[in-house]
GUBAZA-609054 format. One record per residue (C-alpha): chain; residue number from 1; x, y, z; residue in one letter. Coordinates in steps of 0.5 Angstrom, whole numbers, padded with zeros to 4 digits. Layout:
N
A:NUM:X:Y:Z:a
...
//
This chain:
467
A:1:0000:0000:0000:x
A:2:0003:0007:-0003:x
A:3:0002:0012:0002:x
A:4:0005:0019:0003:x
A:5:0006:0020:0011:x
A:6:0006:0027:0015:x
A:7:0010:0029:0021:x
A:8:0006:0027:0026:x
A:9:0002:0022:0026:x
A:10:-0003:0019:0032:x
A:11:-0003:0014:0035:x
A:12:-0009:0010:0039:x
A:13:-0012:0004:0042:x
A:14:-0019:0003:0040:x
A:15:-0022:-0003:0042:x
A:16:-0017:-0009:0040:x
A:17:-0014:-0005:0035:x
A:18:-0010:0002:0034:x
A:19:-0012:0008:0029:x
A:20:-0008:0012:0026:x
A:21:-0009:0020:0024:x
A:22:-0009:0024:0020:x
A:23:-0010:0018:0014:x
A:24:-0004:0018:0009:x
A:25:-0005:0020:0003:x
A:26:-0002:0015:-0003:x
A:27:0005:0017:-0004:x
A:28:0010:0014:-0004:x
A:29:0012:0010:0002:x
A:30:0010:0003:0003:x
A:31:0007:0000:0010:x
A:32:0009:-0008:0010:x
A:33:0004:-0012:0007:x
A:34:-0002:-0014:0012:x
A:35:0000:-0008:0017:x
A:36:-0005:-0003:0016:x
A:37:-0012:-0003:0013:x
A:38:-0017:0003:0011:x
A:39:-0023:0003:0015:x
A:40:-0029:0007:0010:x
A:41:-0033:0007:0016:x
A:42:-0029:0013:0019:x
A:43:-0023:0015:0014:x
A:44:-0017:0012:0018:x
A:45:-0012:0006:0017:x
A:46:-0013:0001:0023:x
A:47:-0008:-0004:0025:x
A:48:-0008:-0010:0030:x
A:49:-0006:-0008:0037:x
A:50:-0001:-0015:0037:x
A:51:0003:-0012:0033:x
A:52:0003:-0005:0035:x
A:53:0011:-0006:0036:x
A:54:0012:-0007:0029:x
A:55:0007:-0001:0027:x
A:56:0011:0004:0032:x
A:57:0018:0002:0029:x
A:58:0016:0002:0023:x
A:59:0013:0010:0024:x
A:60:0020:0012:0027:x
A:61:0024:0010:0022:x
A:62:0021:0015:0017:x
A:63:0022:0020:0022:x
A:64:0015:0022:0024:x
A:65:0013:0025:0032:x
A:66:0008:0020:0034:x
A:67:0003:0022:0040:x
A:68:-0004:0018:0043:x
A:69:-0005:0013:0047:x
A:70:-0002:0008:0045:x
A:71:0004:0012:0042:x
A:72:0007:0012:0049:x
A:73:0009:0004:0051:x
A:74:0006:0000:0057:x
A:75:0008:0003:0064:x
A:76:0015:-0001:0067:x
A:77:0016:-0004:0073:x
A:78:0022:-0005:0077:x
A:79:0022:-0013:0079:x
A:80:0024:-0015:0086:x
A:81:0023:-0022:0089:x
A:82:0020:-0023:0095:x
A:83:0025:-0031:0096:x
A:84:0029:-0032:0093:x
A:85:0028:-0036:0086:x
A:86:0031:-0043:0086:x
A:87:0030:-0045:0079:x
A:88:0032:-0053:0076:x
A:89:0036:-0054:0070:x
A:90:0030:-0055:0065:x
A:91:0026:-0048:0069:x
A:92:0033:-0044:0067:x
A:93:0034:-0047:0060:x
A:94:0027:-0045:0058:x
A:95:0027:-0038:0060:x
A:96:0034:-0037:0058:x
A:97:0031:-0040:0051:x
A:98:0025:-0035:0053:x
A:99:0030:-0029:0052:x
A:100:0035:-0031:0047:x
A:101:0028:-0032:0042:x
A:102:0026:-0024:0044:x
A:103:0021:-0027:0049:x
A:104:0017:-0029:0045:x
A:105:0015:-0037:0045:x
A:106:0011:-0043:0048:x
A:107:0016:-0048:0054:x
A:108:0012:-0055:0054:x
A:109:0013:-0058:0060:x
A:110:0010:-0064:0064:x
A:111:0004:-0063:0068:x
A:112:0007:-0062:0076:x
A:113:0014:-0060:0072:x
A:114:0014:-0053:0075:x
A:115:0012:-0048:0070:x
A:116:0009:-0043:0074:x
A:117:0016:-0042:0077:x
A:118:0019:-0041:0069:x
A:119:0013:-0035:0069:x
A:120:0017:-0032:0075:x
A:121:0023:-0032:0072:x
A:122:0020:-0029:0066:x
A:123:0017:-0024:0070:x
A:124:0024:-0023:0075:x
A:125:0027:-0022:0067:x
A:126:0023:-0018:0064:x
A:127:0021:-0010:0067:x
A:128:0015:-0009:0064:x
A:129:0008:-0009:0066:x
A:130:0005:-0016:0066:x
A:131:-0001:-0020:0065:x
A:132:-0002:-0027:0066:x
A:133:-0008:-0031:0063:x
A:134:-0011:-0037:0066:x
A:135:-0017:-0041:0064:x
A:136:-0021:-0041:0071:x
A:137:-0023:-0038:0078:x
A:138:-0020:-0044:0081:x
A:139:-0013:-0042:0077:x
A:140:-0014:-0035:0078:x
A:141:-0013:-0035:0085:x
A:142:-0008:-0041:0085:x
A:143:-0003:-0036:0080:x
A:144:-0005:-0030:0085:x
A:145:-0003:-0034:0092:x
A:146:0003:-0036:0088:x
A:147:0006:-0029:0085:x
A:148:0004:-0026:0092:x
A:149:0008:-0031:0095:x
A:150:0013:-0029:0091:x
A:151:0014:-0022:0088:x
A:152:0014:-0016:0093:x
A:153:0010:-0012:0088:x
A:154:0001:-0011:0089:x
A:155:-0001:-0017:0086:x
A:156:-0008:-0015:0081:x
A:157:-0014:-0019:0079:x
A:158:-0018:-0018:0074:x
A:159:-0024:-0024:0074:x
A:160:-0029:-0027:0079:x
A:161:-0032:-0021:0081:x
A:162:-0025:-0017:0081:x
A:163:-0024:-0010:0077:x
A:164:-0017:-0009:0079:x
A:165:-0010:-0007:0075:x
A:166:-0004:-0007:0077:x
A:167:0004:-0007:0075:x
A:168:0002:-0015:0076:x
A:169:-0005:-0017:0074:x
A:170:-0008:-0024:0073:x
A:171:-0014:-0024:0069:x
A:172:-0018:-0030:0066:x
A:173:-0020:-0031:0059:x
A:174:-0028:-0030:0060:x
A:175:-0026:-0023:0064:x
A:176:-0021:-0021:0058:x
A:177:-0026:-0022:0053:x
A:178:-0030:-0017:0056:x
A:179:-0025:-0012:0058:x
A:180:-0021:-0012:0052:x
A:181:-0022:-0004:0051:x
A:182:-0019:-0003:0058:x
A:183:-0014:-0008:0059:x
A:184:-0012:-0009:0051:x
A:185:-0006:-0002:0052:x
A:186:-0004:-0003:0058:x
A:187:0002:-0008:0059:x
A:188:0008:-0010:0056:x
A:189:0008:-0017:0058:x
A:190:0004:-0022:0057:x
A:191:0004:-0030:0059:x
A:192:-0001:-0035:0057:x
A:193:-0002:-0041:0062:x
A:194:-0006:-0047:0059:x
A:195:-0003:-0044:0053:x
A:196:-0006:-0049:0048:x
A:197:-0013:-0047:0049:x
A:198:-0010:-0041:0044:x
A:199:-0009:-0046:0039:x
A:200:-0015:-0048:0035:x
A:201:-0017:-0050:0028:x
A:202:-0021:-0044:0027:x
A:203:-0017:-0038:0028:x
A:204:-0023:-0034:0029:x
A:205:-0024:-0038:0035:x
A:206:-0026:-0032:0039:x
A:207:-0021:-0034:0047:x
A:208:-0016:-0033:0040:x
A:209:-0018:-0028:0037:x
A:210:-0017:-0024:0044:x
A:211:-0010:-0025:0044:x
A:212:-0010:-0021:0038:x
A:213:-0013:-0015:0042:x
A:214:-0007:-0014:0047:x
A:215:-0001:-0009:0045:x
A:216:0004:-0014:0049:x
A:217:0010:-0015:0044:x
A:218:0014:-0020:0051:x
A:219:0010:-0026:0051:x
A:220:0010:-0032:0054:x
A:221:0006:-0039:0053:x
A:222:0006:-0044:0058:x
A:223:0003:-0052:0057:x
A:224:0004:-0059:0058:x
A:225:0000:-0061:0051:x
A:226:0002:-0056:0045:x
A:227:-0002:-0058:0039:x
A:228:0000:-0063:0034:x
A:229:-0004:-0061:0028:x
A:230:-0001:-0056:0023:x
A:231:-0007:-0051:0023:x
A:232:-0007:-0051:0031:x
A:233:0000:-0051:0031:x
A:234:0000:-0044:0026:x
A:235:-0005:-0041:0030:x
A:236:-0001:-0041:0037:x
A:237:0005:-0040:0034:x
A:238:0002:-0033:0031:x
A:239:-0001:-0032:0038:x
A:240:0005:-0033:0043:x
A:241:0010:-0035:0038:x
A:242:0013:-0042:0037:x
A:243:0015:-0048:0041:x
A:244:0022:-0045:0044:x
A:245:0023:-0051:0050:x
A:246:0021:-0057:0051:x
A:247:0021:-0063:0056:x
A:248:0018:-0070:0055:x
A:249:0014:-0073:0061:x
A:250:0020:-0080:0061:x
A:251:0025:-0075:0062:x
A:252:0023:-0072:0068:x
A:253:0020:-0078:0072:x
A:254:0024:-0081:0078:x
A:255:0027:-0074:0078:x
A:256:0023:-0067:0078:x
A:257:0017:-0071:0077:x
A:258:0015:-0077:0081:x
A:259:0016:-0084:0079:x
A:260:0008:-0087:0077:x
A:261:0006:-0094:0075:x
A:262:0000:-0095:0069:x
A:263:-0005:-0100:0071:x
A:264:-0010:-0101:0065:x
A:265:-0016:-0105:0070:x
A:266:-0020:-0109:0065:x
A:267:-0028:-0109:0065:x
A:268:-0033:-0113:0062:x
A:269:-0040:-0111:0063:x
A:270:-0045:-0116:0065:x
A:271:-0049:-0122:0060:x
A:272:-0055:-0116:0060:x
A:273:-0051:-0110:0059:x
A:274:-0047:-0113:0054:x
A:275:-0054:-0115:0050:x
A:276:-0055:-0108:0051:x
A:277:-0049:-0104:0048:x
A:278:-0049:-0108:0042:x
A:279:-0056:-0107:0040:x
A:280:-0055:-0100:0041:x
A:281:-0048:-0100:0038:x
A:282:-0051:-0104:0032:x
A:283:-0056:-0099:0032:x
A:284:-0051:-0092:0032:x
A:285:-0046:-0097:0026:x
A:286:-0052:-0098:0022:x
A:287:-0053:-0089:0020:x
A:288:-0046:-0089:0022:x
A:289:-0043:-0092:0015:x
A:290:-0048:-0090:0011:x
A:291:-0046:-0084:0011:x
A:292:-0038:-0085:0011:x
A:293:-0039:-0088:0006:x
A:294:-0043:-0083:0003:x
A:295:-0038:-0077:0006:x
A:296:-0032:-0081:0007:x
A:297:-0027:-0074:0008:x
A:298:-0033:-0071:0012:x
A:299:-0032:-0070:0021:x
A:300:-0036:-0072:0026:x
A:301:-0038:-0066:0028:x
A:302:-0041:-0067:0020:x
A:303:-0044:-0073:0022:x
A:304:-0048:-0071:0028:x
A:305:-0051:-0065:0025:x
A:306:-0053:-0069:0019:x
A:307:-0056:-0073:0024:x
A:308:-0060:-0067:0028:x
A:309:-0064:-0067:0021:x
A:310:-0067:-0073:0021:x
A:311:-0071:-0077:0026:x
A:312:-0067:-0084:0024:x
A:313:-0060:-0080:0025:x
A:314:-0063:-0077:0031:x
A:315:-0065:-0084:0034:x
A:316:-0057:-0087:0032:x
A:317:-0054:-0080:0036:x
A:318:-0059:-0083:0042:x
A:319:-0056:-0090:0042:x
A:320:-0050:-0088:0041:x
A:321:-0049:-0083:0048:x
A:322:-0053:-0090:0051:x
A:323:-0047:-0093:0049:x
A:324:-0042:-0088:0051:x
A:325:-0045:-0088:0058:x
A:326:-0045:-0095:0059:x
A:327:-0038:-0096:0057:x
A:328:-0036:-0091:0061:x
A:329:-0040:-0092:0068:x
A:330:-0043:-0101:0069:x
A:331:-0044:-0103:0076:x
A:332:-0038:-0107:0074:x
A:333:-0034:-0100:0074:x
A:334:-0037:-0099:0081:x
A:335:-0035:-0106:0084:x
A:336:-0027:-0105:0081:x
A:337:-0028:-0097:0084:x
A:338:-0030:-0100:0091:x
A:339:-0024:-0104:0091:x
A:340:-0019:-0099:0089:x
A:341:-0023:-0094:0095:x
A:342:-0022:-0099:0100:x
A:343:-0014:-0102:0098:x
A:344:-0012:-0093:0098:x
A:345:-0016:-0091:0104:x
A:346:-0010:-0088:0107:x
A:347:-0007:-0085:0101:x
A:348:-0010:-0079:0097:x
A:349:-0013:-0081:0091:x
A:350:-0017:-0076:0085:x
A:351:-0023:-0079:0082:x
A:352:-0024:-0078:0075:x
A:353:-0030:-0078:0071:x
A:354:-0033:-0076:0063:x
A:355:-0039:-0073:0067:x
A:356:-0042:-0070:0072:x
A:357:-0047:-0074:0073:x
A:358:-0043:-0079:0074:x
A:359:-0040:-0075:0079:x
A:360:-0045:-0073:0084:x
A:361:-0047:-0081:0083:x
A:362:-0039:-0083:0085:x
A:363:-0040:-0077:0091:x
A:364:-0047:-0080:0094:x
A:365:-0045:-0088:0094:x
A:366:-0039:-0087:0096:x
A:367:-0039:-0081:0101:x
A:368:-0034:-0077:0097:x
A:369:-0032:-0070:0095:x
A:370:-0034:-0068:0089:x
A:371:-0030:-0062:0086:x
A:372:-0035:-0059:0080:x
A:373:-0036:-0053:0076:x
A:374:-0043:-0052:0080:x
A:375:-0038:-0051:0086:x
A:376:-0037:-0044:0089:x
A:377:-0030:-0042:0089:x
A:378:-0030:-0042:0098:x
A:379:-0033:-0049:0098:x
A:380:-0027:-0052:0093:x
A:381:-0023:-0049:0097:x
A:382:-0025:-0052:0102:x
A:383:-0025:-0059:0099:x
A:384:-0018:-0058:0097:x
A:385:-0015:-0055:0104:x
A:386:-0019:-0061:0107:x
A:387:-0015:-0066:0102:x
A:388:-0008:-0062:0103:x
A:389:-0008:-0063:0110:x
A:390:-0010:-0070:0110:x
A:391:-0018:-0069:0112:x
A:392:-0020:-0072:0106:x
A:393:-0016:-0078:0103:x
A:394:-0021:-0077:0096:x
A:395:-0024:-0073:0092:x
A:396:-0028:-0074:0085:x
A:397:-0028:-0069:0079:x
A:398:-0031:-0069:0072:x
A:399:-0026:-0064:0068:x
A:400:-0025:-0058:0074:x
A:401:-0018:-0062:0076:x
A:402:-0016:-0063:0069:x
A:403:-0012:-0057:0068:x
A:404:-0007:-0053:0074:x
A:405:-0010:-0055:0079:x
A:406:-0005:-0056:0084:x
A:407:-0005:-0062:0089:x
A:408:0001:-0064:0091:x
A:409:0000:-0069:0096:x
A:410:-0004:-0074:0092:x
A:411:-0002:-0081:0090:x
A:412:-0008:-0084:0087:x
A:413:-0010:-0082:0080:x
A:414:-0017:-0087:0079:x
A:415:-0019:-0085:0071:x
A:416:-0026:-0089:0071:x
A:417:-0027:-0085:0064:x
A:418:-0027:-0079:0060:x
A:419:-0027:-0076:0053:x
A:420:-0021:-0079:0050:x
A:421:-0017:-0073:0048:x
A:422:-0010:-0073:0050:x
A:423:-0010:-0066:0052:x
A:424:-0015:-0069:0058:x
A:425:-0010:-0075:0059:x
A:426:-0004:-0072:0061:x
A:427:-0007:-0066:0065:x
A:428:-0010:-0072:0069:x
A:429:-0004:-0076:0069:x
A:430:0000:-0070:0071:x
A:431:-0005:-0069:0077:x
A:432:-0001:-0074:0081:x
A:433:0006:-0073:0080:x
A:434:0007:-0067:0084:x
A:435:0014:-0069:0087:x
A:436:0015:-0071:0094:x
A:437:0021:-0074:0098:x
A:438:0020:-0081:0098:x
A:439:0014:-0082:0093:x
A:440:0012:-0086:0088:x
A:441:0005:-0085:0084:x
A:442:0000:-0089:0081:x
A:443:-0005:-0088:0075:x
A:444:-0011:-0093:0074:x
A:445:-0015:-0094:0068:x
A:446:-0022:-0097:0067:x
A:447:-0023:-0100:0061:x
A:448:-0029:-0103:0058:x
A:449:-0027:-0108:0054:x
A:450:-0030:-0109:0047:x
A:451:-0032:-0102:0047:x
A:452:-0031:-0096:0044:x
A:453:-0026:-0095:0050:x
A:454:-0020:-0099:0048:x
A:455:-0019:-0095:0042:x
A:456:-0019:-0090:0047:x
A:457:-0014:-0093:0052:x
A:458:-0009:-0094:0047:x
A:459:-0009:-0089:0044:x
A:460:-0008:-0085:0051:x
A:461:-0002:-0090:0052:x
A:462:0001:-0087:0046:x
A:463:0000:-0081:0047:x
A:464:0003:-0080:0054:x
A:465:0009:-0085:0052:x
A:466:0009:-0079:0047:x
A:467:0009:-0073:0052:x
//
């Protein structure tokens, strides 16, 4: 784009974009391809908010006076640790990897590997203004009690009621994207925790999109399970940039990861319930392979919108769901749980199951404690300081452990279910090998045999040697 360009120029924030004023008229300077756009509606050129450090330079260098708000970069700050940081060798390589790549880049580390503490050293090495992003309450307030404990400046929050910003803010997803307009100029830093949630197929995806609506050029991703498919891959790497340091689970357990046993339980469902999932199995097949066969590159989520338009395609995703819940939880599953319940009384053990349902049944049989997102942030706060000071030897949970939730002191991983993504795995594995002198963890998996778990169990299995 040919434009000519005046000696001074404003620069603004508006709304997860920057505008610039007065708009050049065409001439005979070229702005890099994709950096700006006209926006007929107001006469002006707009350009993402993410890439602010690149437009201003950009600007500089043509000799121009640049004013507006977001001429002036991020407020700084001046780091100071409240302890000392004692990093282990994989933590220090990955920030230094961090830093050599312009701090910019995703660390993949193992579930309970400490990736929290390479946050920290971000934020010690870097004097800007800083935003962390997590997913959930239940992070928010764990990310808050950690940087307080470890940095001497205010911590803000931003999210679960909260409004506050600081030198040092932690906000969630949710509250990001419905303040974009008030935090999107204001730091300089920014760290993504659970960052393969900005990893999606469609980059329009709107958790994704909000990234683009931050002006921070600092930014640092943090997860156990980067994306593996190409399209996702590009997505998080235009977001956070590219994959700068990477440990493997096998690497790490026995040493900064607690060693753990993998214990696949089979489960073969009673002459009834058999009888019952093959009928409906044979059932769901019967409209299944009609249409692959009809739409053999076609997804499953095609399938099941195929399916809503039909009363025989809505009777097959019927029987289906039928079959995924009785593989899932059979009174079978219920007397191997019992079993494992009563040999683990005196270790902690987590729960996991695909649904809540599920969960509230395992809480009354058993008389355990459930942790659901229908549970206010006291309560499971409640449960987990129960749990950690060994009132509670279990908990049960749907997906609200799955993701950085720390709970050190627990042993016993008992998988009775789940969606079968190997995201979901890990971060379930990951939730028992929090290191502790002396401890050697155990994950359980109750797979029902000739069902569509086996698949599922295999798959897990590779996907955790692969991790």
């Amino acid at each position: 784009m040919q434009r000519e360009v005046p000696a001074e120029m404003h620069v603004d924030h508006d709304r997860g974009t920057l505008i610039l004023r007065p708009e050049p008229t065409e001439g005979s300077v070229a702005f890099p391809e994709g950096l700006v756009q006209h926006d007929e509606r107001v006469g002006v050129l707009r350009a993402p908010a993410c890439r602010r450090g690149e437009l201003l330079r950009f600007l500089r260098e043509l000799g121009l006076t640049l004013t507006g708000s977001a001429a002036a970069d991020p407020p700084t700050r001046v780091p100071r640790a409240r302890i000392p940081l004692d990093l282990r060798d994989y933590q220090r390589r990955a920030v230094e990897a961090w830093l050599v790549a312009g701090r910019r880049g995703v660390v993949a580390l193992p579930t309970g590997s400490g990736k929290t503490r390479v946050a920290l050293g971000a934020l010690l090495a870097t004097p800007q203004s800083a935003l962390v992003l997590v997913p959930t309450r239940v992070l928010l307030h764990q990310w808050v009690a950690v940087l307080r404990e470890h940095l001497e400046e205010p911590i803000a929050v931003f999210g679960d009621g909260h409004h506050d910003v600081g030198p040092v803010t932690v906000a969630t997803h949710a509250a990001l994207l419905l303040n974009a307009e008030r935090l999107g100029g204001q730091f300089g830093l920014l760290i993504v925790d659970e960052a393969h949630h900005f990893g999606p197929e469609d980059p329009t995806q709107p958790m994704r999109a909000a990234l683009d609506l931050l002006v921070a050029e600092a930014r640092l991703g943090l997860t156990a399970t980067p994306p593996t498919q190409a399209a996702a891959i590009a997505s998080l790497t235009s977001a956070l940039g590219p994959v700068i340091c990477r440990e493997r689970l096998d690497s790490l357990a026995g040493t900064s990861l607690a060693p753990f046993d993998r214990i696949v339980i089979p489960i073969r469902l009673t002459p009834a319930a058999r009888e019952a999932y093959d009928r409906d199995y044979r059932r769901f097949r019967q409209t299944y392979d009609v249409w692959h066969r009809a739409a053999p590159a076609s997804t499953w989520s095609g399938f099941v919108r195929a399916c809503s338009r039909t009363a025989d395609g809505r009777e097959a995703l019927v029987a289906w769901g039928r079959c995924r819940r009785l593989a899932a939880y059979s009174d079978a599953k219920e007397a191997v749980l019992a079993e494992l319940i009563e040999m683990h009384k005196t270790d902690r053990s987590l729960i996991f199951a695909e649904d809540t349902a599920t969960v509230y049944h395992v809480c009354r049989r058993f008389l355990i404690a459930p942790i659901t997102a229908e549970i206010g942030p006291a309560e499971r706060r409640e449960v987990l300081e129960a749990f950690q000071a060994g009132h509670l030897n279990a908990i049960v949970s749907a997906r609200v452990l799955n993701e950085g939730v720390d709970v050190p002191d627990a042993d016993v991983a008992i998988i009775l279910s789940g969606r079968g993504g190997s995201i979901e795995h890990v971060q379930r594995v990951g939730r028992v090998l929090r290191p502790r002198p002396g401890k050697q963890a155990t994950v359980y998996e109750l797979c029902t045999v000739r069902t569509v778990e086996e698949g599922t169990s295999r798959r897990r299995r590779e996907w955790l040697d692969a991790a």
